[in-house]
N, C-alpha and C positions, 0 to 999 in steps of 0.2 A: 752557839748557833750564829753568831754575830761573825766571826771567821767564817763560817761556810758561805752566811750571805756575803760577804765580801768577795771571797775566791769564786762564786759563782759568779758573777756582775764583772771581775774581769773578763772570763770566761764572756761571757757577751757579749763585753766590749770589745772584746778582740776579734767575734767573728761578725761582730759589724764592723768593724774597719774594714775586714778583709772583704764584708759584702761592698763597701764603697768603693776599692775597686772592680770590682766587676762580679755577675751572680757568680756563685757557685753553690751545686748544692749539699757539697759538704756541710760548709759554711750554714748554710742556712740551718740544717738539722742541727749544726752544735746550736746556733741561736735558740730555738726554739727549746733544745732541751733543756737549755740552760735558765728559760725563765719559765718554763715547766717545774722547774725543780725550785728556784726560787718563792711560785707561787704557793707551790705543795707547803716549804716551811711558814708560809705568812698565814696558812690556813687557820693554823691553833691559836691564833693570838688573837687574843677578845680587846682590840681600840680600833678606835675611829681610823685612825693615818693607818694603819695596816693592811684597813680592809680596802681602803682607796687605792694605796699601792698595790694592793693584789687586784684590782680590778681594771687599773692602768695597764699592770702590766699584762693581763685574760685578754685586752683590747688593742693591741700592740699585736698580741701571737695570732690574733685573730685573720688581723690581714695577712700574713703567713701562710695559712691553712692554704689557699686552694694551689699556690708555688709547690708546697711538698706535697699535696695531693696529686699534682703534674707530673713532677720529677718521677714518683713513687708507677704511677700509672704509665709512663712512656719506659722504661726499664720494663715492669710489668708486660708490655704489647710486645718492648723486642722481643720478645722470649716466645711470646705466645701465636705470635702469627710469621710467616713470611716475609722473607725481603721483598717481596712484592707487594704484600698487603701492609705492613709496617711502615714501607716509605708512602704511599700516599695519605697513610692515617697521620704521621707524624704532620706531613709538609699542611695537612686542612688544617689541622691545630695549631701550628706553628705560632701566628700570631695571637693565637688566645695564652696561648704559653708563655709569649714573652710579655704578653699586659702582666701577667699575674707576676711574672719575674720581675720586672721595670717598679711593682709596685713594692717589692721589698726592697729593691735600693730606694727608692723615694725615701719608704719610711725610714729607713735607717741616717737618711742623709735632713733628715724634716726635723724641724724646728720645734715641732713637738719632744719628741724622741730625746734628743739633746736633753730640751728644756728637765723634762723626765728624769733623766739616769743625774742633772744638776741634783735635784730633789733626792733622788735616790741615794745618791754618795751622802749627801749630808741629812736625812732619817737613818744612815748606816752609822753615822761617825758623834750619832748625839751619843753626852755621857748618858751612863744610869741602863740600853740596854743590852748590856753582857749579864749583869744580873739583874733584870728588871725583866723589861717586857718580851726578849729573846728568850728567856728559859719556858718550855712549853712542857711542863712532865703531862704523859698521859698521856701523850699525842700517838705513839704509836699506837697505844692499846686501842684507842680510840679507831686507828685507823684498821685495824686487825677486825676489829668487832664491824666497821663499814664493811669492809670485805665480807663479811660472813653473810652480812645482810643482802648485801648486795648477789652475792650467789642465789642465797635464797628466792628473789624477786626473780632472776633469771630464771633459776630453774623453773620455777613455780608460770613465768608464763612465754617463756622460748623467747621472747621479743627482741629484735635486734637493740632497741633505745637502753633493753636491761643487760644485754651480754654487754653492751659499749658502757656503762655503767660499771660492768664489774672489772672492764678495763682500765679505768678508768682508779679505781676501790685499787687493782694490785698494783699500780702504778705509786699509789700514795703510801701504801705499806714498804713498799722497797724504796723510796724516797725519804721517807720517815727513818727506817730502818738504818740509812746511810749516813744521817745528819746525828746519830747517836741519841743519848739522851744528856738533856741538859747540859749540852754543847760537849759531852767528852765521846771520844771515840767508841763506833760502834763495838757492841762487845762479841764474845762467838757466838752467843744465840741470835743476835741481830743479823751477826754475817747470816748465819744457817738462814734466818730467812730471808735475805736477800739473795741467797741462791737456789730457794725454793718461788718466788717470784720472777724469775731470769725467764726459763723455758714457759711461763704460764703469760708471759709478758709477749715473746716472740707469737706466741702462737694467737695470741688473741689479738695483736699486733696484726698480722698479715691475714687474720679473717677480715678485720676493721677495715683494711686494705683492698679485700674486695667488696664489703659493701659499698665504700666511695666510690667505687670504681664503676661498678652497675647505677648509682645515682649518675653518675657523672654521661653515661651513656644513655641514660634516661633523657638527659639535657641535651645533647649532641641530635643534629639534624642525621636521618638517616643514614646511611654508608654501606656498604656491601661488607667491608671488615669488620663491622659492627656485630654480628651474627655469630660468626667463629669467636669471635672476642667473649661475649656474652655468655656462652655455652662452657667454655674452658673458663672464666671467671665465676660463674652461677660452681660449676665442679666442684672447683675449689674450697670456693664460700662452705657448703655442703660440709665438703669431707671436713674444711677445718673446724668445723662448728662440733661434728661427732667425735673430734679429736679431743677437744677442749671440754665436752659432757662426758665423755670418759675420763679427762684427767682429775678433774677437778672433787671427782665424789669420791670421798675419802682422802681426801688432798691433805695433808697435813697444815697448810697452813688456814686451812679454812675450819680448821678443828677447836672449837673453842676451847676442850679440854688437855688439847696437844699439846708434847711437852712445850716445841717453839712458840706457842703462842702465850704459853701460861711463863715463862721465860719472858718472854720480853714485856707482858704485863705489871714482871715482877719487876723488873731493872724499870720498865717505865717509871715504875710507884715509886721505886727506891730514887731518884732525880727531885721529886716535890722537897 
């Protein structure tokens, strides 16, 4: 595990460089996946320095959030309204877009940050954990058994706080699932579920994508684009939600008794 947290942390570093030249939002998205994924493995580890660095780093992605919530939602408009109605929606936003932009190079260029990823290289590079505190057996199953639950609260009350929850649940299963066990490469029932996680990901992904999107126009002073926006985004939401309550029952990875899950329970245990 101590390798993957290494490759991912360049991975970071590197799309913060490219943020200090100038935004992009490619860049950003590797950033954020990149200590998305970081965070996911510091999950399983029970010490103090662990949990501080995953909460550092929760509070770093943070300021993040509403940049790709921007990017994500102006793509979104082109598509959805008019060159007519798109350009004066963009040009009103314009300046709210580029605070939120202006504030990921800040962070990336802040003295925090630096100070941060100083700490981080050297919590990477103490001896003792390659087989210490980095080896996490269990973590998948653990995260397998999250998902199950986490459906179940879904299903049981439709609430968007619990479907973003279960996004949230398949997210850490195919993150888990990638990091293998016990620092060795993922095996084939690991892959199998990280390709039954893929499409359950996109799709829950671009529902999440219009809920932010209807909050965010709940915030926006009125507009006349706003209306068609809403209507074609509310659709969406809709269908993609009936899309994702049909996939998911009987989904195999949500099967406690499935072969993938009881696979990768077993490779989990077999790591202790």
């Amino acid at each position: 595990m101590q390798q993957r947290l290494t490759e991912l942390t360049a991975a970071v570093e590197q799309a913060a460089t490219s943020l200090r030249g100038g935004y992009q939002a490619e860049e950003l998205y590797a950033l954020r996946v990149g200590m998305r994924r970081i965070r996911s493995l510091l999950k399983p580890l029970d010490s103090t320095r662990s949990r501080q660095f995953r909460k550092a780093w929760g509070g770093f992605a943070a300021v993040t959030n509403r940049a790709r919530d921007w990017d994500v939602f102006l793509l979104a408009a082109r598509e959805m309204l008019p060159s007519a109605g798109f350009a004066p929606f963009e040009a009103r936003n314009r300046r709210h877009v580029d605070s939120f932009h202006e504030a990921v190079t800040e962070l990336v260029e802040s003295a925090p940050w630096h100070r941060h990823l100083q700490q981080w290289r050297q919590y990477l590079e103490r001896p003792g954990h390659a087989d210490g505190e980095f080896m996490a057996p269990g973590s998948l199953g653990r995260a397998l058994s999250g998902a199950r639950t986490a459906l179940a609260a879904a299903l049981a009350s439709g609430d968007d706080h619990d479907w973003h929850k279960l996004r949230i649940a398949v997210k850490e299963v195919r993150y888990q699932a990638e990091s293998g066990v016990g620092g060795l490469p993922a095996s084939p029932e690991q892959a199998e579920l990280i390709e039954q996680c893929k499409p359950l990901q996109s799709m829950l992904g671009s529902w999440h994508d219009c809920v932010v999107q209807l909050q965010i126009l709940d915030e926006l002073e009125s507009a006349a684009e706003h209306g068609p926006l809403r209507e074609v985004i509310d659709h969406k939401r809709v269908q993609g939600l009936a899309e994702i309550q049909q996939t998911v029952i009987g989904h195999p990875l949500f099967e406690a008794s499935g072969d993938s899950a009881t696979s990768a329970r077993s490779a989990s245990s077999s790591g202790s």
